[in-house]
C-alpha positions in Angstrom: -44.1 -7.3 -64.7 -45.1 -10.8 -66.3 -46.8 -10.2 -69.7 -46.4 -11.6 -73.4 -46.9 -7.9 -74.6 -44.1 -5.8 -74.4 -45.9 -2.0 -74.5 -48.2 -3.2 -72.1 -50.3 0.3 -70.7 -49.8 -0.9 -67.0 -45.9 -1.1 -68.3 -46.0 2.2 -69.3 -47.9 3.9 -66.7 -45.7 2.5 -64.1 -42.7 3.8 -66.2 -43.9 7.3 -66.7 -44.8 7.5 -62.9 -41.1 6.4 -62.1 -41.1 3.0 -61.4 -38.0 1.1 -62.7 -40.0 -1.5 -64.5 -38.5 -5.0 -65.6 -40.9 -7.0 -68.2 -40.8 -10.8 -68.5 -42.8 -13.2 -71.4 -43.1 -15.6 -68.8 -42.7 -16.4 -64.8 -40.1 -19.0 -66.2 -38.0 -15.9 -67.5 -38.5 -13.8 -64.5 -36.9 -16.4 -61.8 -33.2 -15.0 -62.6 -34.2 -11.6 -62.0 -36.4 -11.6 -59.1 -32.9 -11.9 -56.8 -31.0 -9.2 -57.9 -33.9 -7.1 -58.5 -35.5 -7.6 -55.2 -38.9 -6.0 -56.7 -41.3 -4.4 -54.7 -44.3 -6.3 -56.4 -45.0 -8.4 -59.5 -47.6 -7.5 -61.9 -49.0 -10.5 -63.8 -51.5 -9.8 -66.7 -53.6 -12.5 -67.3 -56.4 -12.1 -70.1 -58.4 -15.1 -68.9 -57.9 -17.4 -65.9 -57.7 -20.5 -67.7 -55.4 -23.7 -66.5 -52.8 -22.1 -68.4 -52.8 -18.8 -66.6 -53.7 -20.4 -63.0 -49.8 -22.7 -63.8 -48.5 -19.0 -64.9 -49.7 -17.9 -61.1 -48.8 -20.8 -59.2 -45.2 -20.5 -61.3 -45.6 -16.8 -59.7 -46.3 -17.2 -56.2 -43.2 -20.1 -56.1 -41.1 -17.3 -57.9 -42.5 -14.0 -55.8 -40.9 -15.6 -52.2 -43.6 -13.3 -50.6 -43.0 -9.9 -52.5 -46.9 -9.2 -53.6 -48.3 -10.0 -56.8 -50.6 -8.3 -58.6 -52.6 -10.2 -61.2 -54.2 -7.8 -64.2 -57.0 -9.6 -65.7 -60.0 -8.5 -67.7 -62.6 -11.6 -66.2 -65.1 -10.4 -63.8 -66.8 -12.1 -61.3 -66.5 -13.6 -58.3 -65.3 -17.4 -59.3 -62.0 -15.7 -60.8 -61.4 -13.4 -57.4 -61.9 -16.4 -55.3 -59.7 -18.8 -57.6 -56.8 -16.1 -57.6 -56.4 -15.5 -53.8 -56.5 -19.1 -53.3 -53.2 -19.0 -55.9 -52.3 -16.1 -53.5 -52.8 -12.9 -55.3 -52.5 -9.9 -52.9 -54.7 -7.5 -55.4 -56.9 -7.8 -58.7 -56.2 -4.8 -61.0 -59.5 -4.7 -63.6 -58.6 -4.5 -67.3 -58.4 -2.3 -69.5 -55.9 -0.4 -67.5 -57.0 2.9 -65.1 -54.5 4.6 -64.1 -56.8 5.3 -60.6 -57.2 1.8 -59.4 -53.3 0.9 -60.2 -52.4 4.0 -58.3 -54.7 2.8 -55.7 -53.2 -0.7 -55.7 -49.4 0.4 -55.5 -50.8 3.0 -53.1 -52.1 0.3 -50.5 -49.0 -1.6 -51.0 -46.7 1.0 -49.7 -45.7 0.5 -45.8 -46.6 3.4 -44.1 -43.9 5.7 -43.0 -43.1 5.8 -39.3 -42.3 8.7 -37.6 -40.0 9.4 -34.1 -42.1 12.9 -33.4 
């Protein structure tokens, strides 16, 4: 997760539903672990999508190496959806935090499971 606040809610959530959770200030920050971690998505809040946070998603998408990333932002509208997939966002998870749309999100994510029967 890439976010400047360290008890982030979507942080926690994902900690008390199990997730091992690794929290960066900054994409910069996260590139060493992305590797080792192998994560299964990266959650990046961004409060507003201004030129600053669209470099902090580009900086994302270069680091991510096609894991899915998850951008957390509290903008509505339309113009900030469409600007985000183009910086290739895979989902937009609406803040403040509900815990039903990120279990909805991670839920989507998941591969489905195959079966032999």
């Amino acid at each position: 997760m890439i976010d400047e606040k360290r008890d982030s809610p979507i942080l926690i959530f994902l900690q008390q539903e199990g997730s091992e959770v690794i929290a960066c200030e900054s994409p910069q920050k996260a590139w060493g672990l992305v590797w080792p971690f192998q994560p299964h998505f990266i959650i990046v809040r961004l409060p507003n999508l201004s030129k600053r946070d669209i470099a902090t998603l580009q900086g994302c998408r270069a680091l991510a190496g096609g894991v899915p990333i998850i951008i957390a932002t509290s903008i509505p509208g339309s113009e900030v959806v469409v600007k985000a997939l183009e910086e290739g966002t895979t989902a937009l998870l609406p803040l403040p935090v509900n815990h039903q749309a990120i279990r909805k999100i991670l839920d989507e994510l998941e591969p489905p499971v195959v079966s032999n029967y």
